[in-house]
SEFI-99289 format. One record per residue (C-alpha): x, y negated, z; residue number from 1; residue in three letters. Coordinates in pm, 1 decimal. Each point is the difference from the previous one (the first is absolute). Layout:
<domars>
DOMAR        x        y        z   i  aa
DOMAR        X        Y        Z NUM ala
...
</domars>
This chain:
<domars>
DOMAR        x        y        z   i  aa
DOMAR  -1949.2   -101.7   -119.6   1 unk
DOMAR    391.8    -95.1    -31.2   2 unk
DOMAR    -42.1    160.4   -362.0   3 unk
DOMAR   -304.7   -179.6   -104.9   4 unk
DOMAR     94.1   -299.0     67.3   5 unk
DOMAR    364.4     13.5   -147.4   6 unk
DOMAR   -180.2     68.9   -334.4   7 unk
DOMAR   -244.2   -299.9     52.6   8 unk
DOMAR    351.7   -165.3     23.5   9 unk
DOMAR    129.2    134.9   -314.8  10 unk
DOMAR   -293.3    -57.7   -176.1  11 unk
DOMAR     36.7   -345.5     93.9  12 unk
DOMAR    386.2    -57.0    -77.1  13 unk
DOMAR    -60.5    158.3   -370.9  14 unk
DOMAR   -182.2   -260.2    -89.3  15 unk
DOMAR    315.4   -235.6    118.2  16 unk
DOMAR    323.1    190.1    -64.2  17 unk
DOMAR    146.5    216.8   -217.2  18 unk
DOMAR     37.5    335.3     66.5  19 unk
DOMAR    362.7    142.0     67.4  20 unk
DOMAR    202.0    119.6   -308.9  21 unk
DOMAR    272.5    234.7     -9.5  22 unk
DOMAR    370.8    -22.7    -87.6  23 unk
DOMAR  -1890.5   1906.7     26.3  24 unk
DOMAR      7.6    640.2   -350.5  25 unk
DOMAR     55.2   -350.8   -121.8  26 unk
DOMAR   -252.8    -93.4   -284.8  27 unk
DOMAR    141.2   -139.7   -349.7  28 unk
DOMAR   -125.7   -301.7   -193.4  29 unk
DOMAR    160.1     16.8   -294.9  30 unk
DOMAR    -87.3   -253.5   -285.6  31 unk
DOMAR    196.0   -192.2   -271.0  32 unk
DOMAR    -47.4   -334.9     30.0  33 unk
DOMAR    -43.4   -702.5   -538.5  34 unk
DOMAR    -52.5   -344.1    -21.5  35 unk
DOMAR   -198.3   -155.2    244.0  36 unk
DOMAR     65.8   -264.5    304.0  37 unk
DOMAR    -44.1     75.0    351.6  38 unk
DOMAR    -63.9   -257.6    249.4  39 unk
DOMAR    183.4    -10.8    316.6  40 unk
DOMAR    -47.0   -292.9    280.8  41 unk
DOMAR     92.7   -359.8   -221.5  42 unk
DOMAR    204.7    276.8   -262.9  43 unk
DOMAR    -56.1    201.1   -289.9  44 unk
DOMAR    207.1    266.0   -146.7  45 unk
DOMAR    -85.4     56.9   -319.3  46 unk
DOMAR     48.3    356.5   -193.9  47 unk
DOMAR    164.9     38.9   -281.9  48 unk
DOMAR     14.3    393.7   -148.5  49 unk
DOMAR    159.1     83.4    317.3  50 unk
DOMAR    165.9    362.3     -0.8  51 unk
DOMAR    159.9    185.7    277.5  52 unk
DOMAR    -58.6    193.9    301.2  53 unk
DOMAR   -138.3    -78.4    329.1  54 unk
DOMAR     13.0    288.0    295.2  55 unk
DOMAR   -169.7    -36.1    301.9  56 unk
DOMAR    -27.5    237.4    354.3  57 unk
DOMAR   -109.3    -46.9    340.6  58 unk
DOMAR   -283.0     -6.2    187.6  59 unk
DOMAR   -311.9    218.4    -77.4  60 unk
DOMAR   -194.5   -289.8    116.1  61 unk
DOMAR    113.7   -223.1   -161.4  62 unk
DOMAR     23.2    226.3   -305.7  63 unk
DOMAR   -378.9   -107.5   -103.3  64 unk
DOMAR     91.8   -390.3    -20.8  65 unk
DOMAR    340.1    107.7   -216.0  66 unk
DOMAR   -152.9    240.6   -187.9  67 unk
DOMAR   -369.6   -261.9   -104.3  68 unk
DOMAR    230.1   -316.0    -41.3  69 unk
DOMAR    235.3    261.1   -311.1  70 unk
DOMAR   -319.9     96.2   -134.0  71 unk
DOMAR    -70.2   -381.5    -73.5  72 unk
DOMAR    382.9    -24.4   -106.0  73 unk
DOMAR    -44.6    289.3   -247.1  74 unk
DOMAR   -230.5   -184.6   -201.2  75 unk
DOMAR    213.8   -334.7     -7.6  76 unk
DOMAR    293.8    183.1    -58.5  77 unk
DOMAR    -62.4    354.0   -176.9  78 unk
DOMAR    354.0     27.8    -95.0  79 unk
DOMAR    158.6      2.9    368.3  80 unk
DOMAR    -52.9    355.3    204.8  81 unk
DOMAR    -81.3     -8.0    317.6  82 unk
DOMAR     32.1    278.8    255.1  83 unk
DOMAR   -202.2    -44.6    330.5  84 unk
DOMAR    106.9    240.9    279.7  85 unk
DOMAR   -187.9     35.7    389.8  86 unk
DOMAR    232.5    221.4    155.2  87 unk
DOMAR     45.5   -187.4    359.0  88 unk
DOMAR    165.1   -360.1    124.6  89 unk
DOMAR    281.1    187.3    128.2  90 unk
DOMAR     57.6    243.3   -329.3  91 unk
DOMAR    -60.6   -341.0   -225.8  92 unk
DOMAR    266.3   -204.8    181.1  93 unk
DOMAR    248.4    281.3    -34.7  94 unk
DOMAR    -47.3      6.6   -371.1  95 unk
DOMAR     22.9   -430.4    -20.9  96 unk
DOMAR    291.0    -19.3    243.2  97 unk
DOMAR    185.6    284.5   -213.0  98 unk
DOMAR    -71.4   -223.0   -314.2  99 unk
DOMAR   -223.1    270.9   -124.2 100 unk
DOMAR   -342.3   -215.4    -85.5 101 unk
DOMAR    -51.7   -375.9    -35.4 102 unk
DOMAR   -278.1    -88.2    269.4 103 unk
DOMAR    -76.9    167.6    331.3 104 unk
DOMAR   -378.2     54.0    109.0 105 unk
DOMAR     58.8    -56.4    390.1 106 unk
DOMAR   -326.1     46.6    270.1 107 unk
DOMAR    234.8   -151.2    235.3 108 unk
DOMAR    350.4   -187.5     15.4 109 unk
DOMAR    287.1    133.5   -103.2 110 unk
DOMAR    212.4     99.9    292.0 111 unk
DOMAR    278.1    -41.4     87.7 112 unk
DOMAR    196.8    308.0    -71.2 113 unk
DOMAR   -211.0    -48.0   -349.0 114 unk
DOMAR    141.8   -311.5    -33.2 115 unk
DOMAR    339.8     85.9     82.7 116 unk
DOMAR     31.9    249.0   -324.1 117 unk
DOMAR   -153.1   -229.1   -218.8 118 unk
DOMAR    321.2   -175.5    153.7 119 unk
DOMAR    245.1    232.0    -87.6 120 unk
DOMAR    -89.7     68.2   -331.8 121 unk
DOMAR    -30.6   -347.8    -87.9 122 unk
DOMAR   -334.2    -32.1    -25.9 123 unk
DOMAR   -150.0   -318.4     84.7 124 unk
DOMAR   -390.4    -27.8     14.5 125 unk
DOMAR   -283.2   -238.9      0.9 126 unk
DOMAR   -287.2     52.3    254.3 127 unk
DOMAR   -317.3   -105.5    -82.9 128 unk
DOMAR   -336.0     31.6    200.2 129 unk
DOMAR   -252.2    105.3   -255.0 130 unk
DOMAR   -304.6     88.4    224.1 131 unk
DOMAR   -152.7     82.6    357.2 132 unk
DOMAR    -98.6    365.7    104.9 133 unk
DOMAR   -180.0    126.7    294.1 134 unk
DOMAR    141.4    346.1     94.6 135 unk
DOMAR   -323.5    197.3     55.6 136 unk
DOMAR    -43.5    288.6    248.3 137 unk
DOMAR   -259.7    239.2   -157.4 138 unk
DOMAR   -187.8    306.3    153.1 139 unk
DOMAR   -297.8    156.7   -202.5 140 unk
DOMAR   -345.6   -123.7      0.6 141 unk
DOMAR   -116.9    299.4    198.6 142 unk
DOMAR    175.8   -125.1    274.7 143 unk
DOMAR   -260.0   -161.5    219.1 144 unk
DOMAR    187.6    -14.9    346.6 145 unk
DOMAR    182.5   -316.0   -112.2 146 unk
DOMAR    -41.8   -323.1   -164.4 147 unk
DOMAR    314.0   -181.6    133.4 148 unk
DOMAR    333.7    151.5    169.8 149 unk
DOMAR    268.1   -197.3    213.9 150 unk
DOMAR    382.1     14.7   -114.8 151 unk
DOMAR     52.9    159.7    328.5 152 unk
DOMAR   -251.0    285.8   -122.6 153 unk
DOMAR    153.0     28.7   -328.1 154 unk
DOMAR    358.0     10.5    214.0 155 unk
DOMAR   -118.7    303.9    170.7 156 unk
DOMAR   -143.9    184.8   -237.8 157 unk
DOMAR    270.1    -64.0   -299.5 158 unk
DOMAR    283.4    -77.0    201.2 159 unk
DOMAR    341.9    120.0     88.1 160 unk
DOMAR   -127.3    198.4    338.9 161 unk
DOMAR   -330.6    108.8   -235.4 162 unk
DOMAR    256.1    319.0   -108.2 163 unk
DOMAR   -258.1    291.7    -43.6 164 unk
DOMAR   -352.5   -146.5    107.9 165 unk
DOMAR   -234.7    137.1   -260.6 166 unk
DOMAR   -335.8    -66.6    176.3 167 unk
DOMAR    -46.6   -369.9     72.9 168 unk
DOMAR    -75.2    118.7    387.2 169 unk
DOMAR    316.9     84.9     10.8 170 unk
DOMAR    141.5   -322.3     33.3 171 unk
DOMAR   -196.0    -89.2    301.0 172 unk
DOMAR    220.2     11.2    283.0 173 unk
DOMAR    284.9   -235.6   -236.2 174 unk
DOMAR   -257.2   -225.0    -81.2 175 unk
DOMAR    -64.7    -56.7    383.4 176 unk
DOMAR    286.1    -58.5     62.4 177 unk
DOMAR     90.3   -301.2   -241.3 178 unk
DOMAR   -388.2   -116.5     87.2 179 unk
DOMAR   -152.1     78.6   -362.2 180 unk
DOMAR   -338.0   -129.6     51.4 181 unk
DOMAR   -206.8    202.5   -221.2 182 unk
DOMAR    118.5    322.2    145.1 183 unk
DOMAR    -98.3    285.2     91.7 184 unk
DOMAR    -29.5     89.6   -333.8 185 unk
DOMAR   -238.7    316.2    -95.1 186 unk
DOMAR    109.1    372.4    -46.0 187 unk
DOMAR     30.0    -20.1   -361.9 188 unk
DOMAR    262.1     89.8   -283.9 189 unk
DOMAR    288.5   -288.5    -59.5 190 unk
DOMAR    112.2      9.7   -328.2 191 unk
DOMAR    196.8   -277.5   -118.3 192 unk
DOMAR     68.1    -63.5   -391.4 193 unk
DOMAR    251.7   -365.3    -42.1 194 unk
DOMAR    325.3    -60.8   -170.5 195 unk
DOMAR    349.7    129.7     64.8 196 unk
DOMAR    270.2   -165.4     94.6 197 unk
DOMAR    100.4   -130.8   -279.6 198 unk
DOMAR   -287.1   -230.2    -79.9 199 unk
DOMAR    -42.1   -349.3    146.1 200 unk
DOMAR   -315.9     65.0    126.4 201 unk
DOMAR    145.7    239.6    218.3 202 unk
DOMAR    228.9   -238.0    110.3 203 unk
DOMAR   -219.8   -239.7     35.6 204 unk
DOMAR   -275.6    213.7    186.5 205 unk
DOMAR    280.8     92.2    261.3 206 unk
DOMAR    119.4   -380.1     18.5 207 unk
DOMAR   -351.8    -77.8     66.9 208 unk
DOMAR   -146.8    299.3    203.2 209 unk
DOMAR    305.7    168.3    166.7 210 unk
DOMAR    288.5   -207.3     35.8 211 unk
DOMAR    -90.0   -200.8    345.4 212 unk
DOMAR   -167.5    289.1    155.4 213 unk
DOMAR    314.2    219.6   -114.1 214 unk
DOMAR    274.2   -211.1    132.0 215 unk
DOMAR   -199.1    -99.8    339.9 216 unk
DOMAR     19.1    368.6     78.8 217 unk
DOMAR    365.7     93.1   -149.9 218 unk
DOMAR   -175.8    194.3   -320.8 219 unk
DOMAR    133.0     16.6   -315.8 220 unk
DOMAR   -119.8   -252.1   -227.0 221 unk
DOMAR   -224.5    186.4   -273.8 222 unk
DOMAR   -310.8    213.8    -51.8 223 unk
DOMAR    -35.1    392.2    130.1 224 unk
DOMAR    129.9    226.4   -266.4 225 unk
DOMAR   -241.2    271.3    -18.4 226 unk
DOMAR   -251.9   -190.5   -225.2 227 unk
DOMAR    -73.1     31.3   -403.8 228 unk
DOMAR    159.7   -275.9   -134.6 229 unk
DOMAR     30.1    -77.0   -353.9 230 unk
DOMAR    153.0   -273.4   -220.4 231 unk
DOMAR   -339.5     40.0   -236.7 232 unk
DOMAR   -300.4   -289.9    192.1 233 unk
DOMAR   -214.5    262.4   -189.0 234 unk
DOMAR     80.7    311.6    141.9 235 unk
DOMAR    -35.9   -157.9    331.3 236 unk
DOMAR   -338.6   -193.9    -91.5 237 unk
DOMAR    -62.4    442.5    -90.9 238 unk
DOMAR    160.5    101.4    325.8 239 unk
DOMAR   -191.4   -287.1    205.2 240 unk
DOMAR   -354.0     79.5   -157.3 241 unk
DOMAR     43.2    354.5     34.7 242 unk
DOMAR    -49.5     56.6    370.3 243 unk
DOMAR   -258.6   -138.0    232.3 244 unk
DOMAR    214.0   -133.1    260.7 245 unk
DOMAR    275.2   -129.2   -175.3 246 unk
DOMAR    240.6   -258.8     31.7 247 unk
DOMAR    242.3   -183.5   -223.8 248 unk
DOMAR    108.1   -338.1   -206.9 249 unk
DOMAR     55.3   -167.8   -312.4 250 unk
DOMAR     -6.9   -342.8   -179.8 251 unk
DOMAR   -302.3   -162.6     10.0 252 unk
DOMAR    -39.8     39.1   -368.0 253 unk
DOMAR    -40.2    397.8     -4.6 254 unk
DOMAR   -242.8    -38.8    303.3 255 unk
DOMAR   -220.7   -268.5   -191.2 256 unk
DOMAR     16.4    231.4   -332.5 257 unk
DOMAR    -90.6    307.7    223.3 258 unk
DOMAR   -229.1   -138.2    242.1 259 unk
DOMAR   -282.0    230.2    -98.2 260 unk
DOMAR    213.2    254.8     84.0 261 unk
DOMAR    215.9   -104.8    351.4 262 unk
DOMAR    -95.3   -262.0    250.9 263 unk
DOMAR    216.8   -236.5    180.0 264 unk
DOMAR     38.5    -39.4    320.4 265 unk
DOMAR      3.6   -316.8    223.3 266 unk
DOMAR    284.1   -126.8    181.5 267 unk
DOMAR     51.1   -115.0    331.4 268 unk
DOMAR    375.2   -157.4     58.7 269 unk
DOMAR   -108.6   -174.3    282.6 270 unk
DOMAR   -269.5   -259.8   -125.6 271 unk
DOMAR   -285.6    221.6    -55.8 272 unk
DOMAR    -88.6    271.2   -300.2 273 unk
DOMAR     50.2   -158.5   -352.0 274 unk
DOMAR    -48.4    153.1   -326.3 275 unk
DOMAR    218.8    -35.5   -315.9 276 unk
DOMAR   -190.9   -212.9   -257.3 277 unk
DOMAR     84.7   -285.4   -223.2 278 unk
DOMAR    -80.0   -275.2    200.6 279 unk
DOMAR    215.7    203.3    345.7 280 unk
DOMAR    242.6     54.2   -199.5 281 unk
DOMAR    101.4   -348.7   -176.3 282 unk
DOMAR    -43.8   -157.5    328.9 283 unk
DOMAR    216.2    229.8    238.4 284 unk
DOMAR   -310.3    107.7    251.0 285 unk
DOMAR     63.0    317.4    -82.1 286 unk
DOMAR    284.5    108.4    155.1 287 unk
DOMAR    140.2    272.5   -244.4 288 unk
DOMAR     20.4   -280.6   -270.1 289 unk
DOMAR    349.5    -44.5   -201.4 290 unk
DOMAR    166.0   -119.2   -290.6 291 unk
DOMAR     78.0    182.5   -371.3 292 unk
DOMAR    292.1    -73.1   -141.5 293 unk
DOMAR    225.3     74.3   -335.6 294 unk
DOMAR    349.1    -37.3    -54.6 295 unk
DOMAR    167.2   -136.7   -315.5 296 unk
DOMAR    361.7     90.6    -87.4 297 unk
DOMAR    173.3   -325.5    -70.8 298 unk
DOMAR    189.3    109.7   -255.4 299 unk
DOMAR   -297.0    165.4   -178.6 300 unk
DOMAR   -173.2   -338.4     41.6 301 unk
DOMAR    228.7   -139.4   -253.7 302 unk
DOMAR   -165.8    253.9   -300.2 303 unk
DOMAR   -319.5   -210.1   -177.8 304 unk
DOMAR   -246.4    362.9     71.1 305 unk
DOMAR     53.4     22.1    371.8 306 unk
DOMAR    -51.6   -395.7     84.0 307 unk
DOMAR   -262.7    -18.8   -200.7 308 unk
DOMAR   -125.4    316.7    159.6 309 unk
DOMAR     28.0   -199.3    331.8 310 unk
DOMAR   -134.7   -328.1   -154.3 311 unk
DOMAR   -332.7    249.8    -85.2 312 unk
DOMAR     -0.2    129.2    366.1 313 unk
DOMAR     32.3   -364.4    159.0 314 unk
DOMAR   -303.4   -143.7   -258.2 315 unk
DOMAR   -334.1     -2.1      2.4 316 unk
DOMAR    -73.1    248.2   -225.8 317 unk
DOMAR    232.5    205.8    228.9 318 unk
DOMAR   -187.0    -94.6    313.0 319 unk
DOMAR   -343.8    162.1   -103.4 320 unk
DOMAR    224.8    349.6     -1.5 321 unk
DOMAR     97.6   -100.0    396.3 322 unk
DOMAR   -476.8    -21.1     22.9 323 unk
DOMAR    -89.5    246.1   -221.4 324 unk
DOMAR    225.0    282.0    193.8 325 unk
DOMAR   -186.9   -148.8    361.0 326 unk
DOMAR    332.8   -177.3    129.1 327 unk
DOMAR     -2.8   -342.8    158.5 328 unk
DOMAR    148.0   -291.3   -244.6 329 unk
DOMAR    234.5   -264.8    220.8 330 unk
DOMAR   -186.2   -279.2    145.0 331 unk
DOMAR    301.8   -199.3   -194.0 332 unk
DOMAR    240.3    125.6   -262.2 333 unk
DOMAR    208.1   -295.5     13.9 334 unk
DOMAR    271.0    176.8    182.4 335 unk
DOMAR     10.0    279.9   -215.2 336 unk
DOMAR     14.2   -221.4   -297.5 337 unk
DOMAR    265.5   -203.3    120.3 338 unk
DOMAR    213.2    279.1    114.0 339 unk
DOMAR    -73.7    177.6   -370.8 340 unk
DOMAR     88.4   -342.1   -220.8 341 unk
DOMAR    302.2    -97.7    174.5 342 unk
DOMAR    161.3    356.4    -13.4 343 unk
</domars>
């Protein structure tokens, strides 16, 4: 509930202020990317034969948005190359705090320790909110025991103290304790398929599922080890499908292109079982909601290809990338814009 309604809030203050600037086997988009104009807020950047490079890492879910919006670029600008990586938030801000790429594909904020190296190598960023996601917990379609799962159930069985439960029964007397309401669960095979650690869904999936559960009881703060994880949303989307009583997440985006294939579950954070759709998800009902971000090197923002790369992303044009991939646009890009124009 705390969660929910301190994205409401930040929903709500984008539209106000501007956001705070700074002093997932990973799949490749690679395209090379003139004259045209591209239309951004009350601004226009127009595009002269632009040449150049623009690289770009991060965030396998965010990855789709990237990769769409330098498909568009590659046909305004044929003469720039663009490389498009989905490695993990965590891998991508190692790269853009080390100087290595231009822009940052982030599922959640940078943190701190993130932050810090960008620091020491004297990188300083821009942070701009391109999108909303809602982080969706998947099991397969054969599945028929449950519809809708508490975070406390998805604390005991995917949590720290889950360590070597392979049959969701097995999590019975943990769940009990911590009052999991939709226990007992049946006698049938866990098998969990979700990102490692060094995606932000991960991190975001333990912020949202583990973290108060976890510290209430003096647990380490992050998922049980013993589970398939993989930085590719498709293996897992494979992994997920692939056994009837399965159990995993992803960005909404992989679950809406693979719906015929997984089903998501419900969630219950303390206001009742919500699903992940477009209309949960823009307003903050559903509970596992958060935003997308990217990360622009200010010193690469200064080179004609990457902000007009950026100009693309923040347009329009560049919007229908943020619908056609099954993200949530802003209610309001006026913070992003601002923060963008007056870098």
């Amino acid at each position: 509930m705390t969660r929910r309604l301190g994205l409401i809030a930040l929903l709500l203050a984008l539209a106000l202020v501007a956001a705070a600037c700074g002093d997932d086997a990973a799949e490749t988009t690679t395209t090379t990317a003139a004259a045209t104009t591209t239309s951004v807020g009350q601004t226009t950047t127009t595009g002269a034969a632009l040449t150049g490079s623009v690289a770009i890492s991060g965030s396998s879910t965010v990855e789709p948005i990237s990769a769409g919006v330098a498909e568009l670029f590659n046909g305004m600008y044929p003469d720039v190359a663009i490389q498009v990586e989905g490695p993990g938030t965590g891998d991508g801000a190692q790269l853009f705090c080390t100087g290595q790429i231009d822009i940052g594909d982030a599922s959640r904020p940078y943190k701190d320790a993130e932050k810090e190296l960008c620091a020491e190598n004297g990188v300083e960023f821009i942070e701009l909110v391109v999108a909303i996601d809602g982080l969706s917990v998947l099991t397969s379609h054969d599945n028929e025991a449950y519809a809708c799962l508490a975070t406390a159930d998805l604390y005991a069985l995917m949590g720290p103290e889950s360590l070597g439960f392979d049959n969701w029964s097995d999590a019975n007397a943990l769940a009990a304790e911590i009052g999991a309401p939709n226990a007992p669960y049946p006698d049938a095979d866990l098998a969990i398929t979700a990102p490692g650690e060094e995606s932000g869904t991960y991190d975001s999936f333990v912020e949202f599922a583990i973290k108060g559960i976890a510290e209430d009881r003096a647990q380490d703060v992050v998922m049980r080890p013993d589970y398939v994880a993989s930085p590719n949303d498709n293996v897992i989307i494979e992994g997920i499908s692939g056994s009837p009583t399965s159990l995993g997440f992803v960005g909404f985006a992989f679950y809406v292109a693979n719906q015929d294939r997984v089903k998501a579950l419900a969630i219950d954070d303390g206001d009742g079982c919500v699903l992940p759709t477009h209309d949960t998800i823009a307003d903050g009902t559903y509970p596992y909601s958060r935003l997308l971000y990217i990360y622009v090197n200010k010193a690469s923002a200064q080179r004609p290809e990457v902000a007009a790369y950026v100009d693309l992303y923040l347009s329009e044009q560049g919007l229908t990338v943020v619908d056609g991939t099954g993200y949530v646009r802003l209610a309001d890009y006026g913070a992003t814009l601002e923060t963008w124009q007056n870098r």
